[in-house]
N, CA, C and O atoms as CSV, one atom per row, in Angstrom:
chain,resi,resn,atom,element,x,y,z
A,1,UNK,N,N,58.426,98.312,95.658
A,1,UNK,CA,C,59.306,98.975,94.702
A,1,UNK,C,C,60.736,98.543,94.994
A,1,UNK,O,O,61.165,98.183,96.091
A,2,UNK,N,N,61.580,98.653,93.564
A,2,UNK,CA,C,62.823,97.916,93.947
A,2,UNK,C,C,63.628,99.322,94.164
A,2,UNK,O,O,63.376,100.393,93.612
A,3,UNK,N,N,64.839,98.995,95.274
A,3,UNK,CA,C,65.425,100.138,95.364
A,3,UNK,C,C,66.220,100.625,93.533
A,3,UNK,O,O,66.631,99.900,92.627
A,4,UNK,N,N,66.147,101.910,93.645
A,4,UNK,CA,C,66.964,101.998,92.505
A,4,UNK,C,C,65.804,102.384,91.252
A,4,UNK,O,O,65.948,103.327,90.474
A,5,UNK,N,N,64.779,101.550,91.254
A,5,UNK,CA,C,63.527,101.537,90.205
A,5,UNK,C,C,62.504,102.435,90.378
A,5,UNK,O,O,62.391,103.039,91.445
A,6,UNK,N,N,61.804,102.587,89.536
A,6,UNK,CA,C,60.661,103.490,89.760
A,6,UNK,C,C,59.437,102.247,88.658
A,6,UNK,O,O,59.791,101.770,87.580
A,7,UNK,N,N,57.955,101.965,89.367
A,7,UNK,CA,C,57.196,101.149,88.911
A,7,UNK,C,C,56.651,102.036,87.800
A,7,UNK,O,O,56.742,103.257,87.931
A,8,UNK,N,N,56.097,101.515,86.729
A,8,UNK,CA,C,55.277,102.495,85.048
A,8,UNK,C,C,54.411,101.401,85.317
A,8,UNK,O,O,54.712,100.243,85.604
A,9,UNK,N,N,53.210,101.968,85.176
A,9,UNK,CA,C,51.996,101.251,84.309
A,9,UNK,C,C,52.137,101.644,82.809
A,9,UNK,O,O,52.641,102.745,82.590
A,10,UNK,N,N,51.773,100.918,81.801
A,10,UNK,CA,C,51.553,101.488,80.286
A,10,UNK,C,C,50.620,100.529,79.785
A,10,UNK,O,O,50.383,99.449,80.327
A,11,UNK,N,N,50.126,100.933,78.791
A,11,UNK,CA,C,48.978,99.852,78.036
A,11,UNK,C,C,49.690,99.551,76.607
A,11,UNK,O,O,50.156,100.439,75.893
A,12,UNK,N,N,49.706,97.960,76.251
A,12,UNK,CA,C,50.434,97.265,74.969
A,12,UNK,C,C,48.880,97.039,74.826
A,12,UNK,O,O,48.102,96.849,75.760
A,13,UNK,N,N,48.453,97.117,72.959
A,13,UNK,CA,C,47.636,96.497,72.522
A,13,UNK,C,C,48.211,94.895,72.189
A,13,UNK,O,O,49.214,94.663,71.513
A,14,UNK,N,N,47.509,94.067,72.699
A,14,UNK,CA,C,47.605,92.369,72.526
A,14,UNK,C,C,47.423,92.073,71.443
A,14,UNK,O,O,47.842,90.963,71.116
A,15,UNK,N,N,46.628,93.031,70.260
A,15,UNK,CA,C,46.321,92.027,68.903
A,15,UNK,C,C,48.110,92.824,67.883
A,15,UNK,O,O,48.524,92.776,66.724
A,16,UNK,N,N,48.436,93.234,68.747
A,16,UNK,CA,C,49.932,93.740,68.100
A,16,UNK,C,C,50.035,94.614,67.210
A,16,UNK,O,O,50.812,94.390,66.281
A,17,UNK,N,N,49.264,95.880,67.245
A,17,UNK,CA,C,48.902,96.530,66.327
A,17,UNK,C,C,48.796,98.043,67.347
A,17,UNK,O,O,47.965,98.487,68.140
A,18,UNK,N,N,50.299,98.560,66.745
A,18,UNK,CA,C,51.293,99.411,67.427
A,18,UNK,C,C,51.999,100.415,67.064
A,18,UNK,O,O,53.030,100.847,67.581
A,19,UNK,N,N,50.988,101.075,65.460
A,19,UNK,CA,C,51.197,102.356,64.970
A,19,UNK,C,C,50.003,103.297,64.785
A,19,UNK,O,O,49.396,103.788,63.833
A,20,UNK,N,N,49.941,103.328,66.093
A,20,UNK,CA,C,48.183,104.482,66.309
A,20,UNK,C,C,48.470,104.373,67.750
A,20,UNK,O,O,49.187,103.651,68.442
A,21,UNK,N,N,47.372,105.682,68.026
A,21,UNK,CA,C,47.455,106.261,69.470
A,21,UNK,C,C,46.689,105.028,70.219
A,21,UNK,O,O,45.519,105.204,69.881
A,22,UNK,N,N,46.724,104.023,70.951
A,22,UNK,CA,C,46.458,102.855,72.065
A,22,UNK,C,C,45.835,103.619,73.366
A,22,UNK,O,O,46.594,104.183,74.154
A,23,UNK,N,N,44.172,103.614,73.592
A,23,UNK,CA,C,43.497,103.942,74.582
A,23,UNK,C,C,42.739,102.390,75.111
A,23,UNK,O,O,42.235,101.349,74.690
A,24,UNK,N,N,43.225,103.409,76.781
A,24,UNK,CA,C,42.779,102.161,77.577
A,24,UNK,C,C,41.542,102.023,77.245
A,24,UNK,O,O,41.267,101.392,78.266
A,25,UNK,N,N,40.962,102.049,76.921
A,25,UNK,CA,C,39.509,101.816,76.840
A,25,UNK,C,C,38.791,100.779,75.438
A,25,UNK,O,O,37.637,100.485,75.125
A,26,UNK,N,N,40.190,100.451,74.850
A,26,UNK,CA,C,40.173,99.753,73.525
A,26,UNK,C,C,39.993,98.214,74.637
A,26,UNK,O,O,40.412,98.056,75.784
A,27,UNK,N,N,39.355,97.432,73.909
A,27,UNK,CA,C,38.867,96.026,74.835
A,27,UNK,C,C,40.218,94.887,74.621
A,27,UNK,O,O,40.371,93.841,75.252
A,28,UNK,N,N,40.719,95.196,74.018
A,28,UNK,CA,C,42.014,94.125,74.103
A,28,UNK,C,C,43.300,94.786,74.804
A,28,UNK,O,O,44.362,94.166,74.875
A,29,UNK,N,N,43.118,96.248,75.383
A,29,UNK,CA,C,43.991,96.568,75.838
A,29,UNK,C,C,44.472,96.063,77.780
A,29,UNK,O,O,43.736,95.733,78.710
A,30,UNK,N,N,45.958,96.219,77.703
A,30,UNK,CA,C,46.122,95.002,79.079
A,30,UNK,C,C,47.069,96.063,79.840
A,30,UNK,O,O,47.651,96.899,79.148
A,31,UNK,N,N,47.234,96.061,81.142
A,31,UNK,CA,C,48.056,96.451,81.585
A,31,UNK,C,C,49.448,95.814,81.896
A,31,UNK,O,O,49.522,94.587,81.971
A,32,UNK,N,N,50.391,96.476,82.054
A,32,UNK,CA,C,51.757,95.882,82.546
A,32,UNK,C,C,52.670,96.406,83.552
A,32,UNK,O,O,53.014,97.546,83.243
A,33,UNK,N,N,53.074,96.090,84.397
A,33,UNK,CA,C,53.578,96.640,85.431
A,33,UNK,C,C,55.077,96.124,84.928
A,33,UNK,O,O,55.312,95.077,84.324
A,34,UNK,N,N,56.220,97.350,85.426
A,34,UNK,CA,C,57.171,97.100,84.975
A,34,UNK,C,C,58.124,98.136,85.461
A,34,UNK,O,O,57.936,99.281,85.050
A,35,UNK,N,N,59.359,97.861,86.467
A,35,UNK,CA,C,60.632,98.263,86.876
A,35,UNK,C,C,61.422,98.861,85.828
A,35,UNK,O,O,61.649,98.416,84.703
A,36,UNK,N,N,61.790,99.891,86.340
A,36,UNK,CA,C,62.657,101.069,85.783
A,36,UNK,C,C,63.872,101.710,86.473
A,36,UNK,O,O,63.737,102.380,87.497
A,37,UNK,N,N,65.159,101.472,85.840
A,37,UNK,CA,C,65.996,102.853,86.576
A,37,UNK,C,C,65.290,103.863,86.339
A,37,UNK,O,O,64.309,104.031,85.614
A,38,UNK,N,N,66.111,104.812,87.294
A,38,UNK,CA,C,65.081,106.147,87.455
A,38,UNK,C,C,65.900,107.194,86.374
A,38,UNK,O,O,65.629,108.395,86.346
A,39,UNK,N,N,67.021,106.527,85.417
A,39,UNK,CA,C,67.425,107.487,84.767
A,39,UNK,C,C,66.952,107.070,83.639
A,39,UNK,O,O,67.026,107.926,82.756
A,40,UNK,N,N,66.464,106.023,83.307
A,40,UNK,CA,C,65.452,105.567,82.225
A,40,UNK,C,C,64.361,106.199,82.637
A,40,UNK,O,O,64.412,107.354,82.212
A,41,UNK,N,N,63.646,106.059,83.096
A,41,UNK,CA,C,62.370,107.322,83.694
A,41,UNK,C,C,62.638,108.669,83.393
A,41,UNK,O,O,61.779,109.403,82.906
A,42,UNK,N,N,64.057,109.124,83.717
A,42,UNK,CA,C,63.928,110.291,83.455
A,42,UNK,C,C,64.258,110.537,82.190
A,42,UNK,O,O,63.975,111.698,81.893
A,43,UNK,N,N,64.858,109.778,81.097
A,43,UNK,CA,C,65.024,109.503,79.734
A,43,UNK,C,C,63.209,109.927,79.003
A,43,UNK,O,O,62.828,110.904,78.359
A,44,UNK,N,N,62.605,108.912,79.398
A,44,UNK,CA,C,61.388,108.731,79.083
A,44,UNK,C,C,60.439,110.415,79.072
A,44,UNK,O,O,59.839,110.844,78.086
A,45,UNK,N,N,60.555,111.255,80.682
A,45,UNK,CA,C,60.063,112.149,80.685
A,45,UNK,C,C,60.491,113.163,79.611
A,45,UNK,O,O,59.818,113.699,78.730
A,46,UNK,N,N,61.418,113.246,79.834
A,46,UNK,CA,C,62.389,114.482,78.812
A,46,UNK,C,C,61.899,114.296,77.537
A,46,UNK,O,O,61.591,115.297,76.891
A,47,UNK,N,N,61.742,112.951,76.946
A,47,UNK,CA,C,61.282,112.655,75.894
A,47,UNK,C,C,59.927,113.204,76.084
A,47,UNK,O,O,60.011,114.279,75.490
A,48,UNK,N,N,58.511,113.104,76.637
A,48,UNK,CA,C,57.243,113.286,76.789
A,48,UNK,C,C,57.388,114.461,76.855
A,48,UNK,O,O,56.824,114.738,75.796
A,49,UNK,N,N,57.782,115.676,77.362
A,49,UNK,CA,C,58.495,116.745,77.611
A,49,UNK,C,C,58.748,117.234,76.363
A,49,UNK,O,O,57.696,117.640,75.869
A,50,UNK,N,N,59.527,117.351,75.759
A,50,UNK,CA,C,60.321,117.074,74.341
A,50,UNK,C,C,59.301,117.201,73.089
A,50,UNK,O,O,59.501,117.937,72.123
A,51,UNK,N,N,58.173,116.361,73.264
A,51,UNK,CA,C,57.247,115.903,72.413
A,51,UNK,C,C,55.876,116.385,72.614
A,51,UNK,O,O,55.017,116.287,71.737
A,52,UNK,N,N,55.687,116.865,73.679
A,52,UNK,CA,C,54.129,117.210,74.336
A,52,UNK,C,C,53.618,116.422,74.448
A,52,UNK,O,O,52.456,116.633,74.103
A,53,UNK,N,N,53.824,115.161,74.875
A,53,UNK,CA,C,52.791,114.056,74.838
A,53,UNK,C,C,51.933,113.955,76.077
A,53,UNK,O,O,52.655,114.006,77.073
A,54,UNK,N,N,51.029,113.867,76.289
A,54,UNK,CA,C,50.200,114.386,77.122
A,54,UNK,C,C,50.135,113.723,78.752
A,54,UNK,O,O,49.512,114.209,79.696
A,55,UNK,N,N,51.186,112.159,78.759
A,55,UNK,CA,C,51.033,111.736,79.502
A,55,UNK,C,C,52.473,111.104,79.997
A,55,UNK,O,O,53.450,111.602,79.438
A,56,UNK,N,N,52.713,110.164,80.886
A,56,UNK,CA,C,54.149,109.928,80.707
A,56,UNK,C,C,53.655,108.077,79.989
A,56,UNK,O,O,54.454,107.410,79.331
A,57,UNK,N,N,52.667,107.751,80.230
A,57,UNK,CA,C,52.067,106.651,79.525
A,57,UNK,C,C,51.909,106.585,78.078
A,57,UNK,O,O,52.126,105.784,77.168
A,58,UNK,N,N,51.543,107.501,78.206
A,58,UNK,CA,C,51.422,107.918,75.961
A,58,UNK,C,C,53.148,108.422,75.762
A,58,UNK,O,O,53.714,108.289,74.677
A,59,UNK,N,N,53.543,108.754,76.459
A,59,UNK,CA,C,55.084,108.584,75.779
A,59,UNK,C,C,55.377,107.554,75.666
A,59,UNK,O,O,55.536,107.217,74.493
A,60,UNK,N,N,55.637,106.404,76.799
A,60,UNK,CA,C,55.910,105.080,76.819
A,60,UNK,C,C,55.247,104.384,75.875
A,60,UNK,O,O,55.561,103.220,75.628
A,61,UNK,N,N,54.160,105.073,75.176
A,61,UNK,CA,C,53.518,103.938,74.457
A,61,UNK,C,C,54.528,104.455,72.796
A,61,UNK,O,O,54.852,103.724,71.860
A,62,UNK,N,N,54.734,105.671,72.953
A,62,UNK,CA,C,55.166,106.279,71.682
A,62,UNK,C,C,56.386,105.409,71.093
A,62,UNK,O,O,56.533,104.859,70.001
A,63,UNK,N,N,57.230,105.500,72.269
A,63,UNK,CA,C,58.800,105.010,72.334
A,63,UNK,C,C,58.612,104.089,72.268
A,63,UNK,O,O,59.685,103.573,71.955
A,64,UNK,N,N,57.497,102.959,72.394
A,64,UNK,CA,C,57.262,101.257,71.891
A,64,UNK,C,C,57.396,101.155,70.545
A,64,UNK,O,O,58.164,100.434,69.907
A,65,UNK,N,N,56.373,102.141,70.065
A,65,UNK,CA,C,56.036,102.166,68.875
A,65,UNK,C,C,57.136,102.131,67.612
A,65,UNK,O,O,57.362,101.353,66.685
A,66,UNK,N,N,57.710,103.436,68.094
A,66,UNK,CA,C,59.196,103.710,67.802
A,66,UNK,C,C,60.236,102.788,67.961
A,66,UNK,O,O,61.058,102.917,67.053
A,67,UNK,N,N,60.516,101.922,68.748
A,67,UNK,CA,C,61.491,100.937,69.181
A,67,UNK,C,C,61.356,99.683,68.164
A,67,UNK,O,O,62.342,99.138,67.668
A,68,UNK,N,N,60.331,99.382,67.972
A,68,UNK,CA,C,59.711,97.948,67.523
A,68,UNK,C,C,59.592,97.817,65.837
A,68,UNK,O,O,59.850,96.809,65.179
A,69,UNK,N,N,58.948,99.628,65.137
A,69,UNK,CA,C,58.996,100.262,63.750
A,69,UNK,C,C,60.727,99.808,63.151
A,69,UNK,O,O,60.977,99.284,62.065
A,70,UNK,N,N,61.810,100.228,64.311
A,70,UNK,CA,C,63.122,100.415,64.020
A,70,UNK,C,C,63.705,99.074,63.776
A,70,UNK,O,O,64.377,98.655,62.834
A,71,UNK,N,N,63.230,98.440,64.983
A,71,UNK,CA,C,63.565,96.673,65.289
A,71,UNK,C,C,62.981,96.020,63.735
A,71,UNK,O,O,63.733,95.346,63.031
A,72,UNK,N,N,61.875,96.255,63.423
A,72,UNK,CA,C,61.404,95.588,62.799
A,72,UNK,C,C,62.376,96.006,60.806
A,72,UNK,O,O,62.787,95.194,59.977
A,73,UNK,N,N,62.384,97.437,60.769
A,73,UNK,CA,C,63.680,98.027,59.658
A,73,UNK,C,C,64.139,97.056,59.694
A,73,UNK,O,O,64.083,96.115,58.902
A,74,UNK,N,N,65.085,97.287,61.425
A,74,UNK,CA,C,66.569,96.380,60.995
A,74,UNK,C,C,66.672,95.255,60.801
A,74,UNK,O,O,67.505,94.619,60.156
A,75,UNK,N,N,65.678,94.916,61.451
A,75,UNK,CA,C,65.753,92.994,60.833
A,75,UNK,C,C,65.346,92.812,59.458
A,75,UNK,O,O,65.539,91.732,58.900
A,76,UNK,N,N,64.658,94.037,58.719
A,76,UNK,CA,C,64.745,93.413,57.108
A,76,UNK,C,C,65.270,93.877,56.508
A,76,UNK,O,O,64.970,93.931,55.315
A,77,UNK,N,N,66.808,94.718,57.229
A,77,UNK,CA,C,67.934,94.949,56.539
A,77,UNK,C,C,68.441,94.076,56.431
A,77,UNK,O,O,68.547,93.623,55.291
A,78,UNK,N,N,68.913,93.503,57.328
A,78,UNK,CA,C,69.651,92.124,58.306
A,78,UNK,C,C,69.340,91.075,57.323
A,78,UNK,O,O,70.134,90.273,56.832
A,79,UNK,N,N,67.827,91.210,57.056
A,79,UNK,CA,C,67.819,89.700,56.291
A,79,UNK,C,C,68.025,89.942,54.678
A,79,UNK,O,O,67.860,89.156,53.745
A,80,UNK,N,N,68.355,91.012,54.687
A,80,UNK,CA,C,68.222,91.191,52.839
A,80,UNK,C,C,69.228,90.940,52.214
A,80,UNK,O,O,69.231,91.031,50.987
């Protein structure tokens, strides 16, 4: 662990298909290991917290979802 970070496991579906609930148990699903400030962590909880989400993994997967929905808006604002 890096000082400063806190390690997340979360599961990304690989066939990119990232507006539905993502269980590990889906066969294209992968793991990812991945460094965090711990005030991003604690961003993340508050949010799971916030939301009832049942896990701090299913939040992380939520806030993908959410991040990428927005990304994807703004770029076809951007291009219009």
């Amino acid at each position: 662990m890096y000082a400063g970070y806190v390690n997340i496991v979360y599961a990304v579906d690989v066939g990119g298909v990232f507006l539905h609930t993502l269980s590990m148990e889906e066969p294209n699903s992968e793991r990812i290991i991945t460094p965090m400030p711990k005030s991003l962590v604690e961003a993340i909880d508050n949010y799971r917290f916030d939301t009832r989400s049942p896990s701090r993994a299913e939040a992380i997967r939520r806030l993908i979802q959410l991040g990428l929905a927005a990304a994807k808006t703004s770029t076809n604002l951007v291009e219009k």
